[in-house]
N, C-alpha and C positions, 0 to 999 in steps of 0.2 A: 583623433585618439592621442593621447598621453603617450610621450615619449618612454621619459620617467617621470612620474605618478609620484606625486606629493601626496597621500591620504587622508594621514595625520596631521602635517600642518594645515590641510584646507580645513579637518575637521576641530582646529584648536582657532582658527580664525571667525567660524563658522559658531563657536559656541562665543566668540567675545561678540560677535555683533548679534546674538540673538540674547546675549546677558544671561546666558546658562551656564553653568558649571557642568565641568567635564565628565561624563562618564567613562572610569577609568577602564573597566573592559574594553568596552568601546575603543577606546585612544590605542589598548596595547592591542588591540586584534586589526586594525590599521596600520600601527607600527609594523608589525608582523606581515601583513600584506606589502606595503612598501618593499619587504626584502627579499620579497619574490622577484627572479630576474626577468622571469619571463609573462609577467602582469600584464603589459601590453598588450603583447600578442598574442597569448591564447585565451584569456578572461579568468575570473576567477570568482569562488563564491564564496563571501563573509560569512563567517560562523560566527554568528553572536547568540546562539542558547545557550538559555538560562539555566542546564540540566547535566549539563557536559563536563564538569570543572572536577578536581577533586578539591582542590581549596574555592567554598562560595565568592562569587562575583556578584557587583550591584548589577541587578537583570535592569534590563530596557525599559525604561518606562516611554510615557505619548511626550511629555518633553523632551526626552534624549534624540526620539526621532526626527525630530526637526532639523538639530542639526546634522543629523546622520543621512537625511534624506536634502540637504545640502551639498552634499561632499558628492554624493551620487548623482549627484545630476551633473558634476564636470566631469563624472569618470565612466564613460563609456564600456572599459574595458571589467568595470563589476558586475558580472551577468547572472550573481545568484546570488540570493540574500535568506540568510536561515536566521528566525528571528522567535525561533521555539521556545518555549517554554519560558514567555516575560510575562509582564503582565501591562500591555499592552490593551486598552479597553479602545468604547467608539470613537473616543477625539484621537488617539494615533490612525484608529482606521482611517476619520479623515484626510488624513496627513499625508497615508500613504496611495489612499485613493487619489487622493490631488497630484502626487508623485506619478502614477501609475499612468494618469490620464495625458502629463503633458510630457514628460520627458525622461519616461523610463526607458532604458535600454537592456531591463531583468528577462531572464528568461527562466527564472527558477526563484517561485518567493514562498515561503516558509513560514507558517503565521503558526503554527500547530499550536492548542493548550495556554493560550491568551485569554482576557477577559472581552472577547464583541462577542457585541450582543447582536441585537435585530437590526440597528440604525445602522451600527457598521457593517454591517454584512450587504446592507442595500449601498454603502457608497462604494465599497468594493467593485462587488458585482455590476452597479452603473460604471465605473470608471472601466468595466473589461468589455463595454459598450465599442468602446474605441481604440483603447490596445489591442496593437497586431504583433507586440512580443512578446509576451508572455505564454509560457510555454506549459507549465505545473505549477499549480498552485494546493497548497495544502493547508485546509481551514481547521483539521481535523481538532475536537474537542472545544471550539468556543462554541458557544449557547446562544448556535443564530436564532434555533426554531423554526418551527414548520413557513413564519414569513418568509424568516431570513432565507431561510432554501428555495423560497417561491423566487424569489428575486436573481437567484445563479440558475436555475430553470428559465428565467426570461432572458438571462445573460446568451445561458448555451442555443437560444434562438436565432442567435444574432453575432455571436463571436465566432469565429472563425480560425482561428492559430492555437488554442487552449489546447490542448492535447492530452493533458492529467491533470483531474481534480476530486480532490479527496476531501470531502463531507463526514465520514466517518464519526461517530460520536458529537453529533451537532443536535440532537436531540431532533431533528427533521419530524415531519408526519406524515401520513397517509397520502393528504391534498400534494404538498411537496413532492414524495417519491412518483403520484403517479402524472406530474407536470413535469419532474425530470425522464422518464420514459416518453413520455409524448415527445418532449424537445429531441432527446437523441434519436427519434423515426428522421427528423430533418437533419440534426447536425451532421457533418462529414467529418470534423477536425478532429472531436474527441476519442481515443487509443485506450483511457483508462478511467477508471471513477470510482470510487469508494464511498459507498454508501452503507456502511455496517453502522448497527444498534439504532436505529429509529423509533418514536415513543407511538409503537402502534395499538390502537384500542380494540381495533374490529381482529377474528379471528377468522374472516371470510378467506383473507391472503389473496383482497383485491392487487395488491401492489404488486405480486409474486404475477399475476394474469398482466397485468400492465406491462412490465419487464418481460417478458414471454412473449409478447405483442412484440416488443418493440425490435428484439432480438429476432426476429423473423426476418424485417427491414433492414436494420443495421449492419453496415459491410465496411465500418472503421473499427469499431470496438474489440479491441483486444484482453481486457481485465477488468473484470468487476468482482466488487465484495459486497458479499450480499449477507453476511455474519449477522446473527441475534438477529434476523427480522422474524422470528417466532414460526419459521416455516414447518410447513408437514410434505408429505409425502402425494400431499394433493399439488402443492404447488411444485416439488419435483418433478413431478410429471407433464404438466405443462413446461418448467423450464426447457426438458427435454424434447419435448413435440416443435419446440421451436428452434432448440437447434441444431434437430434433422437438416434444418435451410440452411440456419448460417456459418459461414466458414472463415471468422473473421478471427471468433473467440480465442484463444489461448489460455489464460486464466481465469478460471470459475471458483471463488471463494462461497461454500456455502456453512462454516465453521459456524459452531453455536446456536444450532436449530434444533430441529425437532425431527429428526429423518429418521427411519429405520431400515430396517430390512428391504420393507416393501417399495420404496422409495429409491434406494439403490440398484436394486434391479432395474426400474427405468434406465437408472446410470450405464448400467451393464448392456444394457441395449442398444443406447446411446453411444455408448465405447465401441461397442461392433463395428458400428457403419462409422464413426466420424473418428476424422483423420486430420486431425486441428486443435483441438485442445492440447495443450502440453502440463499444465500444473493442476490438480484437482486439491481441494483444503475440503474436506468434508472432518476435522477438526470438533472434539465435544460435543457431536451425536450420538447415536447409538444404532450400530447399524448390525452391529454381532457378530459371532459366526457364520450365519446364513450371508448377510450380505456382504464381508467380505471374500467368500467363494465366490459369492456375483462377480465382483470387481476381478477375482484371480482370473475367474476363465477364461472374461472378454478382455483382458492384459493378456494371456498367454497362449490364447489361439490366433486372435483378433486386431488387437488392438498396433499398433506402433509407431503412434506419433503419442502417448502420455510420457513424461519424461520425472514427473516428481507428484508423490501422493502422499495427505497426510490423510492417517487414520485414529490419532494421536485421542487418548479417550473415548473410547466405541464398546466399551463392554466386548473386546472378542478374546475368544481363549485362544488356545496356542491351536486348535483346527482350525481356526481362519487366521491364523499369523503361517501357520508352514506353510498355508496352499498359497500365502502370497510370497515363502520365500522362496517356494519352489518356481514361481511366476518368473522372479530376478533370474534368475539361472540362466531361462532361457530366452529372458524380454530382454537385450540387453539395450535397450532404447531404455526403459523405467531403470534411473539412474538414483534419483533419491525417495527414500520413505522413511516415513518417520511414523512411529507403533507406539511412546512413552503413554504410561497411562491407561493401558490392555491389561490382560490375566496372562502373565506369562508362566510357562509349563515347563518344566525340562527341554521335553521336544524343540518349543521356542526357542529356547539361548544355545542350543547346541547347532539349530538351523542358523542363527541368525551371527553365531561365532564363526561359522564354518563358508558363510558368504562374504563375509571383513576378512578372516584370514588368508580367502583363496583371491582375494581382492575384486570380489564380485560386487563388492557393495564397499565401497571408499571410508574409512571413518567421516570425513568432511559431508557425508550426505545423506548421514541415517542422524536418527537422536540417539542412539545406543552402542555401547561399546562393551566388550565382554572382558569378564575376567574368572579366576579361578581360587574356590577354596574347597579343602578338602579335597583335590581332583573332581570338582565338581563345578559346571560352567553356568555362571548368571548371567546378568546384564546389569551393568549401570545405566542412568543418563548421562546424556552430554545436553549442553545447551542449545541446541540447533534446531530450526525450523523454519516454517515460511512465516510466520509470524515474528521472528526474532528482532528485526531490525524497525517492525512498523513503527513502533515508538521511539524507540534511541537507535543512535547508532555512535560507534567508536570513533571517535577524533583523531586516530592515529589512524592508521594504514584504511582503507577501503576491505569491504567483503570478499572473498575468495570468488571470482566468477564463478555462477552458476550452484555456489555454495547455499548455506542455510540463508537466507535471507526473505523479506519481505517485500519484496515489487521484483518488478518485470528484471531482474539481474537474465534469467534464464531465457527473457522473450521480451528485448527491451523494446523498450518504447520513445526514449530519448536520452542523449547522456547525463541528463538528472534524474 
């Protein structure tokens, strides 16, 4: 390991002998590493998105990679590479598969909102055939397709150190999700996956039975997203029946379905007896009044291991907003919720004033904050949720532990 780390000039040597011109992001986000004192010794992970800038930057393209994937292979001590939002197609994926295969030492690589397609998604995934560091990987938004996912399905067969991987928005299918459920009855290593908005035809909610299955077996899995797979209240119920078993889960993403009432009651039943789950996202449902009483009762007799719930667009009035704020009161384990998006009532913002004021509920962990006109109390928004970070996050300071965030802050999984 690098005593003191040259970055930038390996990577301005790096671009004369490959006869590239320099990408100047690149060169200053280098610089900027170099003046890190303690680069050596605790590692460190390049921020080169494409999304993050307030003045635009030239993004990454599959040439600049080359030589960027140069530089990393003498610098042991670069253990994360965020390479979001470039435009980055199958011949970088080559590049980095070939990097990944022989002499990476990443343990956090960042592909999000790129242009691979199918081919790159197969060299990838072959190349984690053989890597034993890599730790997270996130493909989330290139357009692998139901092949491309078939081939990280054959990956998680066989890899063994992957721990998070996030498929999300990959346009996956049916075939895919229920070959990634088969592989995790075997895997041991994977903690996390993301698998929201898949391009499904059938309305049977085979894949929903598949993942039920699989969750019976699995005793690593800590967090899945299971967002827009078009579910109902039939597949609810089965998620539920299976994990009566397992006691692994922590976070259950079921935002942007199709739930209702009848649906969440499983939930409520569910909540009774299990004592493991920590973050529930039932997010852009509809689950109403009716079901969120479900959720209040088995929160407020039952429940106390849930620690954060969003209900954020559910159609409920302020009778299913008070009975869950009366729930906070005396759950004081359920720490964050977030309501934006309900019918709120008077009753609502005078409940949900009088639990921020009495600091029963932290501004940092609700989406709402109250205020007065007229002597009369509403509710703003604030921006906060477990969604918030999944796609950007701030370049400045890190998220407030346990705050509004999107991954495992509240039930981590690794320090990426």
């Amino acid at each position: 390991m690098s005593v003191l780390p040259d970055l930038h000039l390996h990577y301005v040597q790096a671009c004369q002998n490959l006869s590239q011109p320099e990408n100047p992001f690149i060169a200053r986000v280098l610089q900027e590493a170099d003046k890190n004192d303690e680069i050596s010794t605790k590692g460190i992970t390049l921020k080169l998105a494409g999304n993050n800038h307030l003045v635009p930057v030239p993004r990454v393209t599959d040439d600049d990679l080359g030589a960027l994937v140069s530089v990393l292979g003498q610098a042991a001590f670069v253990t994360g590479l965020d390479l979001a939002y470039n435009v980055l197609t199958d011949a970088g994926a080559k590049t980095m598969a070939t990097f990944l295969q022989e002499n990476s030492t990443l343990r956090y690589l960042n592909l999000m909102f790129n242009d691979i397609g199918t081919s790159g998604a197969e060299l990838i995934a072959g190349a984690l055939h053989r890597n034993e560091n890599l730790v997270h990987l996130r493909m989330t938004g290139n357009k692998i397709g139901n092949q491309g996912g078939m081939f990280f399905a054959s990956m998680l067969k066989i890899n063994s150190t992957l721990e998070k991987l996030d498929l999300g928005d990959c346009d996956v299918g049916l075939q895919c999700l229920i070959a990634i459920a088969i592989a995790l009855t075997q895997n041991k290593s994977l903690k996390a996956i993301n698998l929201n908005r898949p391009l499904l035809s059938s309305q049977q909610e085979e894949t929903t039975v598949h993942i039920a299955r699989m969750l019976r077996s699995n005793s690593s899995l800590v967090e899945l997203h299971l967002a827009k797979h078009e579910m109902k209240n039939f597949g609810v119920e089965r998620l539920c029946e299976a994990l009566y078993k397992n006691s692994s889960l922590r976070y259950l993403d079921l935002s942007c379905n199709n739930i209702t009432c009848d649906g969440v009651k499983f939930l409520g039943e569910l909540l009774k007896k299990n004592q493991t789950l920590e973050i529930l996202d039932l997010n852009a449902n509809r689950i109403e009044d009716v079901g969120a009483i479900y959720l209040s009762e088995a929160l407020l007799t039952w429940n106390r291991s849930l620690r954060a719930l969003s209900i954020v667009s559910n159609n409920i009035t302020g009778k299913g907003l008070v009975a869950l704020a009366h729930t906070i009161q005396f759950n004081t384990q359920l720490s964050h919720i977030y309501i934006w998006g309900n019918k709120f009532d008077k009753s609502t913002c005078v409940e949900f004033s009088d639990l921020i004021e009495a600091g029963c509920l932290p501004l940092g962990c609700t989406d709402v904050a109250p205020y007065k006109v007229d002597g009369k109390v509403f509710l703003a928004e604030l921006s906060h949720g477990l969604a918030k970070h999944r796609y950007w996050a701030p370049s400045c300071a890190a998220v407030a532990p346990g705050a509004a965030n999107a991954s495992l802050d509240i039930a981590a999984v690794s320090e990426y």
